[in-house]
N, C-alpha and C positions, 0 to 999 in steps of 0.2 A: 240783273240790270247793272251791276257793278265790276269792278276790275278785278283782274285772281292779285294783284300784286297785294303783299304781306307788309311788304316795306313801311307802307302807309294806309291802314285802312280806312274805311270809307268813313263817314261822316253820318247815320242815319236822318239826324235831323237837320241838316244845310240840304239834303239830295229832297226829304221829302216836303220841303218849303215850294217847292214847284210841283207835287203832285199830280193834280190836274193836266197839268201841260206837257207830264212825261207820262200820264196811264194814256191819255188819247192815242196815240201812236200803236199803245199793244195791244188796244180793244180792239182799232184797224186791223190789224193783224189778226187777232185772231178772230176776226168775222171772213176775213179772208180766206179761212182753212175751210178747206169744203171735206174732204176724204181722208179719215184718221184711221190707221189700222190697229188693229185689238190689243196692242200693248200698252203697257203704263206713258202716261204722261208727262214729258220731260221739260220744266222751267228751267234753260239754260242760261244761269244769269238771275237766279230770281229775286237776288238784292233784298226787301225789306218784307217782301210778299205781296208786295202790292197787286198781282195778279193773280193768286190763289184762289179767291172766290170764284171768277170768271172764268179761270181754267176747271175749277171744280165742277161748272155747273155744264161744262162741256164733256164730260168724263163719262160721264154713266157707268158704267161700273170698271172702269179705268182708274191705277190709282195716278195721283198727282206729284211727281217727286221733285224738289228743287235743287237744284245745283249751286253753288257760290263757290266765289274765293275768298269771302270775307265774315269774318266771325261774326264782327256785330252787325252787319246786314242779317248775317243767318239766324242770328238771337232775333231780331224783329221780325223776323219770316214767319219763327215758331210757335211766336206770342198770335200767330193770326190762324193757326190748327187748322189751315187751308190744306197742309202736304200730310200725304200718309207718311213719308221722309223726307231730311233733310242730310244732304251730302256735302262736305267743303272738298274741293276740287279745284286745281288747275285744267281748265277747260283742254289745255294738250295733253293730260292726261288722263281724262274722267274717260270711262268706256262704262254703259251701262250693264248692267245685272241681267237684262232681258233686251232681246229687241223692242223697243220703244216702236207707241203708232204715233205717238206726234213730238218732234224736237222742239217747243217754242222758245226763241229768243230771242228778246227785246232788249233794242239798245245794250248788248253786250262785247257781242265778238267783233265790234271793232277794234276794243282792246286789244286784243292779239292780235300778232302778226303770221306771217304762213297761209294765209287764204288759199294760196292755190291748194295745199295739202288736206286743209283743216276741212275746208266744206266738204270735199268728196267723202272725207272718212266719215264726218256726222250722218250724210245720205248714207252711208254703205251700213249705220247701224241700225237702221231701218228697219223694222220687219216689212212682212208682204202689207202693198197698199197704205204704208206709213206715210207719214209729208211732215218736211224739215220747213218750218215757218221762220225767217227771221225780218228781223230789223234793225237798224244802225244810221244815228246821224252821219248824213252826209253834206255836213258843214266847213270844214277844214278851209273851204276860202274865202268863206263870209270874214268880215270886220271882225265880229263878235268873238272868230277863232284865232285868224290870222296876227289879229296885233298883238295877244298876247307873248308872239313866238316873236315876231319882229320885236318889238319894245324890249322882250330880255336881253335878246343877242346884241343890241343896239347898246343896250345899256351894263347888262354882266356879259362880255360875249365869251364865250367857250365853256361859261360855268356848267351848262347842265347839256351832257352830251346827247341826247337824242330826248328830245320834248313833244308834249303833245300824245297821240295816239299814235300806235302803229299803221295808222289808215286803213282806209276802205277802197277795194281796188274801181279800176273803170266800169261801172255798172255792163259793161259789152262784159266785160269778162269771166263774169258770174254766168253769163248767159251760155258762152262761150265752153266754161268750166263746166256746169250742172246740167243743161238744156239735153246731152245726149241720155242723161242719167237715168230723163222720166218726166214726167209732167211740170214745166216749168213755167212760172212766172215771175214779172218783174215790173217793178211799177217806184216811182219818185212821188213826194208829196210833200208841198209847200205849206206848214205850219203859221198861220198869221196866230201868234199870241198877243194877247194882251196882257200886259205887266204891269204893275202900280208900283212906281219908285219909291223907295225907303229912305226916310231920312239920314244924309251923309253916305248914300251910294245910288251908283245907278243900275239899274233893274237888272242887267242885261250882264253885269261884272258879277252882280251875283248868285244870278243864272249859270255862268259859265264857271265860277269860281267851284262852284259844288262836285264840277267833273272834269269837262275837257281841263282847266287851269292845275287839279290836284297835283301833277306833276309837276309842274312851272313854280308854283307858290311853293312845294316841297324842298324843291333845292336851295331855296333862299331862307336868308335870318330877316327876324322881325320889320328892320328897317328897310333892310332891301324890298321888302314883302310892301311896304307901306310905299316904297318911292315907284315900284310899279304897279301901283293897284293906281295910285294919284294918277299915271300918265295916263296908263287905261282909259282910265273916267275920263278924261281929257277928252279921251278921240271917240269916247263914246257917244260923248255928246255931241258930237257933230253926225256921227254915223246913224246913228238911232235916238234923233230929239227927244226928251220929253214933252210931250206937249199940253198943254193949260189945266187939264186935269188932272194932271201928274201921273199918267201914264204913256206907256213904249209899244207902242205896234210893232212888235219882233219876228220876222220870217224865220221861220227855220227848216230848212230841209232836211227830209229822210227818206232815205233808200229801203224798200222793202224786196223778198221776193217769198217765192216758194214752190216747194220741189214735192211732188209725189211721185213714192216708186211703185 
């Protein structure tokens, strides 16, 4: 569930502040897998572990291996003895030890960019009857994402040269790319969370502060960090009110599919 980049790693305890609201999405997902074929079971992205159990109890005598690019998500993975292994990887470079019957990945590979190349090779490491399950916010033009990019450039412009995520292509294209491959699906899902705002911030900055923003806040010093978090807040509250009992009804959308070969 985290990024491979090394530059800056993750945060385990800002990402797992919203727990709840980021495992819903890969229990979805993986209620969605119907057909696994007899290889080990691959967490693409498995971030803190937070999936471990649930893939476990899916396994049957499958082992469960996780994947990362980040240390200390993989140190909280380990502490959770969910994975028969644990792997640190750049996801353009991990290739499995066996053909895998199920690739799960939640909320990871939209980090990377290369979708047209990347998906087909994950499918093609397949064994027989395997299925590639993923998932990935597909938020990029909600408020909650888009100001943060607007507000920088507005304010430090040219500082941080490519911000944000390498995106998630046009959901037709996934279709387009995989559908020939083998049993395909593909489906969008509208997340309504409920938030409880924090004294001296608003729910939704540090929701997105924990991931999509890591980039954004990274290239900036302390104060800059502080003069765009204030404007944020600003537009947040107009875009997602709090409302009287101190919580944010927050839509978030994600893109799911999955492929059986």
């Amino acid at each position: 569930m985290s990024s491979l980049s090394g530059k800056s790693d993750w945060n385990p305890g800002a990402y797992a502040r919203f727990r709840d609201q980021r495992l819903r999405p890969a229990l979805d997902l993986l209620n969605a897998v119907g057909q696994m074929g007899a290889g080990d079971i691959i967490d693409l992205g498995c971030g803190n572990g937070a999936m471990a159990e649930a893939l476990k109890a899916r396994a049957s005598a499958r082992d469960v291996i996780g994947v990362d690019g980040s240390p200390a998500m993989l140190e909280k993975a380990r502490a959770t003895n969910g994975y028969a292994s644990l792997q640190q990887a750049d996801f353009n470079d991990w290739h499995p030890r066996r053909a895998p019957g199920l690739i799960f990945s939640n909320a990871a590979l939209h980090w990377v960019g290369g979708h047209e190349a990347l998906m087909p090779r994950l499918a093609r490491m397949l064994g027989k009857g395997g299925t590639l399950a993923v998932q990935m916010p597909h938020q990029n033009k909600a408020p909650s994402h888009r100001v943060w990019l607007s507000l920088v450039e507005e304010l430090f412009p040219g500082r941080v040269e490519k911000m944000g995520t390498p995106g998630v292509m046009a959901p037709v294209k996934y279709e387009e790319l995989l559908a020939p491959m083998g049993q395909f699906r593909l489906w969008e899902t509208d997340y309504y969370q409920r938030l409880t705002a924090e004294p001296g911030s608003h729910p939704v900055r540090r929701y997105t502060e924990s991931t999509y923003a890591r980039p954004v806040l990274a290239a900036l010093d302390s104060e800059e960090k502080a003069d765009l978090i204030r404007r944020y807040e600003e537009v947040m509250q107009a875009a997602y009110p709090v409302r009287a009992d101190g919580t944010v009804l927050f839509p978030f959308r994600r893109l799911f599919f999955t492929l059986t070969v």
